[in-house]
C-alpha positions as CSV (number, residue, x, y, z in Angstrom):
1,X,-2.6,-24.6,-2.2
2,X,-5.7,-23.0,0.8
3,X,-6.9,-25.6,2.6
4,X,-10.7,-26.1,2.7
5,X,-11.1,-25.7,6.5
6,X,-9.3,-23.0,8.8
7,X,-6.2,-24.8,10.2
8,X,-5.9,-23.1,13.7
9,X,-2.0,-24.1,13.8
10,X,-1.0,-22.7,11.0
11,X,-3.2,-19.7,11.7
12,X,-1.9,-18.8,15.0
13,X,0.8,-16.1,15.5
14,X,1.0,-15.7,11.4
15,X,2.0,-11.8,10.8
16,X,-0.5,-10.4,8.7
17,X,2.5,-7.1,7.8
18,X,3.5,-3.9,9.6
19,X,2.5,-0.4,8.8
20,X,3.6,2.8,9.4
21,X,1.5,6.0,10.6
22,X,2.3,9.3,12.3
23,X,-0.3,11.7,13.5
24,X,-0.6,15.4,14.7
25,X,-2.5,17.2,16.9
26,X,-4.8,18.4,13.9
27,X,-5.6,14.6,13.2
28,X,-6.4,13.7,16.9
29,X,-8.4,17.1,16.5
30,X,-10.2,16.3,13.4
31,X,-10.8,12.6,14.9
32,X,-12.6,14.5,18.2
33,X,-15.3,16.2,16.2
34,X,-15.9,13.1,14.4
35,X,-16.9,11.4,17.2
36,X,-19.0,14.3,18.7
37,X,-17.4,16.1,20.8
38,X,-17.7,19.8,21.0
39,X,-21.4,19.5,19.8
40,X,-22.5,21.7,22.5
41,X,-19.5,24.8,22.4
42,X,-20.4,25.7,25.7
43,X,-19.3,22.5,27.4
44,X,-15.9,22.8,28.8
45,X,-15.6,19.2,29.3
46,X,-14.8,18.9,25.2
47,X,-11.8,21.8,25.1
48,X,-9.1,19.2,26.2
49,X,-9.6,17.1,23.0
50,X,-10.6,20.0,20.8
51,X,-8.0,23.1,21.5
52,X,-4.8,22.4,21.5
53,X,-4.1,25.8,23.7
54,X,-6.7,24.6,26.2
55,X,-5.8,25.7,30.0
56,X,-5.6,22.0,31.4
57,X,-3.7,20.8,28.3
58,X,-4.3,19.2,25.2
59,X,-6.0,15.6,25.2
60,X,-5.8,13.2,22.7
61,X,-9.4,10.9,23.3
62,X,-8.1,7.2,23.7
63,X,-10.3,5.6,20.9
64,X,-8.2,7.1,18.2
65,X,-5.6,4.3,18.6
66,X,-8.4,2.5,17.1
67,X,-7.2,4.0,13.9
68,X,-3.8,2.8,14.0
69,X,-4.2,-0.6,12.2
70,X,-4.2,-0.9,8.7
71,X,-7.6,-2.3,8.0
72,X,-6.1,-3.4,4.5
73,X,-3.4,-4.6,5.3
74,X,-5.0,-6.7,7.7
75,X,-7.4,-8.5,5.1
76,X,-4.6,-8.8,2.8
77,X,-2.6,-10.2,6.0
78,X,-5.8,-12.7,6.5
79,X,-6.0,-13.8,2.6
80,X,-2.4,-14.3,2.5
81,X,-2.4,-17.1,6.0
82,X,-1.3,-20.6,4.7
83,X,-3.6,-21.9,7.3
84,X,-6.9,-19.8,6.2
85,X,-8.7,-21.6,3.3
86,X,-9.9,-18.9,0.2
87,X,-13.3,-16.6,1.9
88,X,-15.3,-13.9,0.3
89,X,-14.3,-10.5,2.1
90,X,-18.2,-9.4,1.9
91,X,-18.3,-12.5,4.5
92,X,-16.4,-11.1,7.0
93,X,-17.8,-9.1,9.9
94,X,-16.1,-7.4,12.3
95,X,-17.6,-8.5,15.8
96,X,-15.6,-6.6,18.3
97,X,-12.8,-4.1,18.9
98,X,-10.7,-3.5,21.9
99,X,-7.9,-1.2,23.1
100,X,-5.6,-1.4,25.5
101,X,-3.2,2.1,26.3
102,X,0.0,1.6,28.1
103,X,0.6,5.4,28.2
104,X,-1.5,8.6,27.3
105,X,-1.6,8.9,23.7
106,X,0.6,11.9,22.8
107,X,-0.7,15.1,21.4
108,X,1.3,14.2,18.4
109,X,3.9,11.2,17.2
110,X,6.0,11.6,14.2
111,X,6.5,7.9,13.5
112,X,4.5,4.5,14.9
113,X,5.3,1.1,13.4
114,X,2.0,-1.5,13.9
115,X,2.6,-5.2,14.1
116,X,-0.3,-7.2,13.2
117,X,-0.8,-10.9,13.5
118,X,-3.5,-13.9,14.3
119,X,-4.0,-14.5,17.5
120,X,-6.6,-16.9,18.2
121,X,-8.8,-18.4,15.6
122,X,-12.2,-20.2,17.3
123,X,-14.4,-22.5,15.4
124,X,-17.9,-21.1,15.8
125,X,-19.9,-23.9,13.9
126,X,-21.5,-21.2,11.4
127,X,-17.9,-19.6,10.4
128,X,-14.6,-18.2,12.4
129,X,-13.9,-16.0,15.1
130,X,-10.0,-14.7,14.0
131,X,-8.9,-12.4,16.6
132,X,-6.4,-10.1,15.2
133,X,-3.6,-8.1,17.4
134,X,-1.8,-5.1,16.6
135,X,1.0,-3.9,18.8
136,X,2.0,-0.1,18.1
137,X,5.2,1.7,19.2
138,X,7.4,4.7,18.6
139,X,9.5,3.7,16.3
140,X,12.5,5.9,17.3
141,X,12.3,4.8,21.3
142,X,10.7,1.2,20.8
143,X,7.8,2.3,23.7
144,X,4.2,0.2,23.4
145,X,1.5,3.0,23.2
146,X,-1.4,0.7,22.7
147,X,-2.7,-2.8,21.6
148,X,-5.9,-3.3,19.5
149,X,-7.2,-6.6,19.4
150,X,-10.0,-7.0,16.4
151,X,-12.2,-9.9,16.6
152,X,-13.1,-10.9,12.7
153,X,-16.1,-13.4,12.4
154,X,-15.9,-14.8,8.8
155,X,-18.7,-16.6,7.7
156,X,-19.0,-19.9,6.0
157,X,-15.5,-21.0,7.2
């Protein structure tokens, strides 16, 4: 049975799942010209995240790790905590993101495993502040790329 208030104990360090991705230099690409680079063509300071053949080397732009979460698993993760009463999704918001690279991304990566789980929960009078971290490595070598950390306020809790 959910409890009717957020029970920070049981909330705390719950894994909300692990998910798989892999991306290519086409994604990391594709992800570049979403976020506006290369509007201008004549700036050179775009190339490097743009053309993989670029004479200073290939970039990959460090908010794409931002991608590496599973958004869906994480609110299935969130619904699932024995500590987090029942919420409305349409409730939550998400308040803040933040990345933290222990290496370059790589221009590609066949296979990264992401680890998510509840890292703080706050009471902010009005609803919660669930902060959500997601570790992702290689999965062949075991190396950290990157750590998102994904602060969900949910109202009414």
């Amino acid at each position: 049975m959910k409890p009717e208030k957020v029970i920070r104990d049981k909330c705390v360090g719950h894994v909300l799942g692990e998910n798989r991705t892999s991306y290519t230099t086409r994604d990391s690409i594709i992800y570049a010209l979403g976020v506006g680079c290369s509007q201008d063509p004549l700036n050179d300071a775009d190339l490097p995240y743009t053309y993989e053949r670029h004479e200073d080397g290939f970039r990959v732009i460090p908010s794409f790790a931002t991608t590496f979460p599973s958004f869906e698993l994480l609110l299935e993760g969130l619904q699932s905590c024995p500590g987090m009463p029942e919420f409305n999704p349409m409730m939550l918001l998400h308040g803040q993101q933040k990345v933290t690279l222990f290496r370059p991304l790589e221009e590609s990566i066949p296979r990264l495993i992401h680890r998510s789980f509840i890292s703080d929960v706050e009471d902010k009078k009005s609803g919660a502040l669930v902060t959500v971290t997601s570790d992702s490595k290689c999965e062949e070598t075991g190396v950290l790329f990157c750590r998102n950390e994904c602060k969900l306020f949910i109202r009414g809790l």
